[in-house]
C-alpha positions in Angstrom: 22.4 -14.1 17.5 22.6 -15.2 14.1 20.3 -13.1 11.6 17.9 -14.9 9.7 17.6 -14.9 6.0 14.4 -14.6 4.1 13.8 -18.0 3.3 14.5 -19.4 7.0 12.4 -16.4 7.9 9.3 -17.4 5.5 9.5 -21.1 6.7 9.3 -20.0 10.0 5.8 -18.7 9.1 4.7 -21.8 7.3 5.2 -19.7 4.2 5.5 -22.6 1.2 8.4 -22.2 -0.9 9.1 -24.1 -4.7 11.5 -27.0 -4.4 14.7 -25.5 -5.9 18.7 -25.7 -5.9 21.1 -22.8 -6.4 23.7 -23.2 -9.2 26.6 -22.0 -11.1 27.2 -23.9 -13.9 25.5 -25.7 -16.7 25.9 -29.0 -16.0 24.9 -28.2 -12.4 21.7 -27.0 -13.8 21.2 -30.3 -15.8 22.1 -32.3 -12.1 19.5 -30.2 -10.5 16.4 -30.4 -12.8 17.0 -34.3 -12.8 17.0 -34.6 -9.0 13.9 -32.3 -9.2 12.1 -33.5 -12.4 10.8 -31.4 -15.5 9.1 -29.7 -16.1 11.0 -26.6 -14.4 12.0 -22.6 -14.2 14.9 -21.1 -14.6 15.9 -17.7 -13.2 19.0 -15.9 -12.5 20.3 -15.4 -9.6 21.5 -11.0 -9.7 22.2 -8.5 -7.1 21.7 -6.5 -9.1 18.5 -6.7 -11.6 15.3 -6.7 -9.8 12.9 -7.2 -12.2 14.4 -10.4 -13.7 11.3 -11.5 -15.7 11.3 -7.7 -17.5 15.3 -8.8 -18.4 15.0 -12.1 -19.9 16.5 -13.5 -16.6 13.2 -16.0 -16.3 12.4 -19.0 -18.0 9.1 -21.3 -17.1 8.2 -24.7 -18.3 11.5 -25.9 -19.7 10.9 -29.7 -20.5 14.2 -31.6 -21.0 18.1 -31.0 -20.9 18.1 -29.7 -23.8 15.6 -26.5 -23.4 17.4 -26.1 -20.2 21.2 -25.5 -22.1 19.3 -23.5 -24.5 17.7 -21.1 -22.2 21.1 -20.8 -20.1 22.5 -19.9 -23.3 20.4 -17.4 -24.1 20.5 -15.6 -20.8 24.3 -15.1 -21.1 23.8 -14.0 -24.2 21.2 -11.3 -23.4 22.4 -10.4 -19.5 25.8 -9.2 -18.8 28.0 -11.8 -16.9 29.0 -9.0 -14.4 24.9 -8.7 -13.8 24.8 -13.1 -13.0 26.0 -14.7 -9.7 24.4 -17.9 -10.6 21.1 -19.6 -11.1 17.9 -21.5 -9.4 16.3 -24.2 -10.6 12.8 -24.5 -9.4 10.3 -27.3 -9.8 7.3 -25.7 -11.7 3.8 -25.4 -10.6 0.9 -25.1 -12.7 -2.5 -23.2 -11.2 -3.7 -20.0 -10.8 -1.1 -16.9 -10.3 -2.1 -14.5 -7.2 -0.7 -11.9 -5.1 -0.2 -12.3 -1.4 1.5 -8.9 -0.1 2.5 -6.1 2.7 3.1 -2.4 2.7 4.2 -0.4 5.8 1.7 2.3 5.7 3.3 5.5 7.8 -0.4 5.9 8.8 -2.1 2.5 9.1 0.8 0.2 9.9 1.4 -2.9 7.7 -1.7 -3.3 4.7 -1.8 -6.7 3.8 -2.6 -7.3 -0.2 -4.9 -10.1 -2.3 -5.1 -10.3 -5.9 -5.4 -12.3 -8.9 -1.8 -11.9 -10.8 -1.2 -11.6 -14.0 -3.1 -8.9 -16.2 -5.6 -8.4 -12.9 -3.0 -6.9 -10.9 -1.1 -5.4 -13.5 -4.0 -4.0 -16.1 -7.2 -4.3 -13.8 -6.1 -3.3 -10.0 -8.0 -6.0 -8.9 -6.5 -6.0 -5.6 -8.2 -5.7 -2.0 -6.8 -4.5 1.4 -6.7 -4.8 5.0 -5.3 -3.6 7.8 -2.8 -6.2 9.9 -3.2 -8.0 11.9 -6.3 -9.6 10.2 -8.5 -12.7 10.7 -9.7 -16.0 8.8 -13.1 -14.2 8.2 -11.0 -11.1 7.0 -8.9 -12.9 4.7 -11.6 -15.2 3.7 -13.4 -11.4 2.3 -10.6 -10.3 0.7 -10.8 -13.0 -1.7 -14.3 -12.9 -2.0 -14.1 -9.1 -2.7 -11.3 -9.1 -5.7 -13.3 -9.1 -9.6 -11.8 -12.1 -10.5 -12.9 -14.7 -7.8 -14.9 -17.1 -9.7 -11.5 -18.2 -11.5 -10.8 -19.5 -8.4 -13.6 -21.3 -7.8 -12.9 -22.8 -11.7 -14.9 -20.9 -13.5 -15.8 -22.4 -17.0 -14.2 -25.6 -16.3 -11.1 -24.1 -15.0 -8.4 -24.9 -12.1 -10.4 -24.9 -8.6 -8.2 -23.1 -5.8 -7.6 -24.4 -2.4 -8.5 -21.0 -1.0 -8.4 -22.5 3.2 -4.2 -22.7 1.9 -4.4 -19.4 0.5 -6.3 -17.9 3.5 -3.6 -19.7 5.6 -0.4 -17.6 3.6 -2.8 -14.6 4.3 -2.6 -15.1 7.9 1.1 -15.9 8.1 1.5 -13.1 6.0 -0.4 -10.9 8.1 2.0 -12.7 11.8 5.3 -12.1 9.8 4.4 -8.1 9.4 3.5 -8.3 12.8 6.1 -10.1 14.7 8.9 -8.2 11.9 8.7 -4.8 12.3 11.8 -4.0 10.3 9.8 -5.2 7.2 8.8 -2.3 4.8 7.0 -4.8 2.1 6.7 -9.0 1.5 5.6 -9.6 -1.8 4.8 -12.8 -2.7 4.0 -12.8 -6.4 3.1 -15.3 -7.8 1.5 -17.6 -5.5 1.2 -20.9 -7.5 -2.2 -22.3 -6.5 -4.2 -25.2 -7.8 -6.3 -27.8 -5.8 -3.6 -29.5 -4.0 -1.2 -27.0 -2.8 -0.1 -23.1 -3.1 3.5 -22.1 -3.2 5.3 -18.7 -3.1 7.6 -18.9 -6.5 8.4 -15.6 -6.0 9.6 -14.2 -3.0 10.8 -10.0 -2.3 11.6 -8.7 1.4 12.1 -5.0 2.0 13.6 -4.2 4.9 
């Protein structure tokens, strides 16, 4: 049987992914964001670098053709070649960053994470837990219980999450570390989400 890879896999879970196409060249790029539409992200595709944003190998809300050579440029120029097998074009989507995630605890099994990205996760901790498999109600209360929920609700005027499509990635989440046992961590960070739709831009499977 043929093994699956992680975007088949995350599909298979109703897991949304960002339209985007794989490419090597330049001018591929400049084919790609066309058939897409601007705006759009740019990140290289590496073995070999893991935390691409940290490298300079990430690029959001590039406009037009020519912000597109220029960033392409400037990644070749900053990122050894050696360190580049390529790069995705992806359409970009504005809303709301959060984190959807799973850790294999040796104890508890698979922990399922929700959190506001950005400086919440990263400065704040404003994460919550629970233990998989979990429920609607469950995921429904992580939400609720993270510092930062009223942004989601559009707070001050702001972007108003669909949370019933974020509590739906929760639960497929929550299946997928299930029905996957060979999966040490998903992390799905950002989820894009705004009042229409919530997409998984970033995507990393530990197995």
């Amino acid at each position: 049987m043929k093994k699956m890879d992680d975007n088949a896999l995350l599909k298979k879970y109703g897991i949304p992914l960002p339209a985007a196409k794989e490419v090597k060249t330049k001018q591929e790029a400049v084919d790609a964001a066309k058939q897409l539409g601007y705006p759009v992200v740019l990140k290289i595709k590496s073995s070999t670098i893991l935390h691409k944003t940290d490298a300079g190998g990430v690029k959001l809300g590039i406009q037009n053709e020519f912000q597109l050579r220029e960033a392409i440029e400037e990644m070749q120029k900053k990122i050894p070649s050696k360190d580049i097998q390529g790069f995705l074009v992806q359409k970009f989507y504005d809303g709301h960053y959060v984190l959807i995630g799973m850790k294999r605890d040796a104890q508890f099994g698979p922990v399922i994470a929700f959190g506001l990205g950005g400086i919440f996760v990263e400065i704040m901790k404003d994460v919550s837990f629970r233990v998989a498999p979990i429920t609607e109600k469950d995921a429904g209360e992580m939400m609720k219980e993270v510092k930062a929920y009223s942004i989601l609700e559009g707070a001050r005027g702001g972007i108003k999450a669909d949370k019933k499509l974020l509590v739906e990635i929760l639960l497929a989440v929550s299946k997928m570390a299930m029905e996957n046992t060979e999966l040490k961590e998903i992390d799905l960070n950002p989820v894009v989400v705004n009042e229409k739709q919530a997409v998984a831009v970033d995507v990393r499977l530990i197995k």
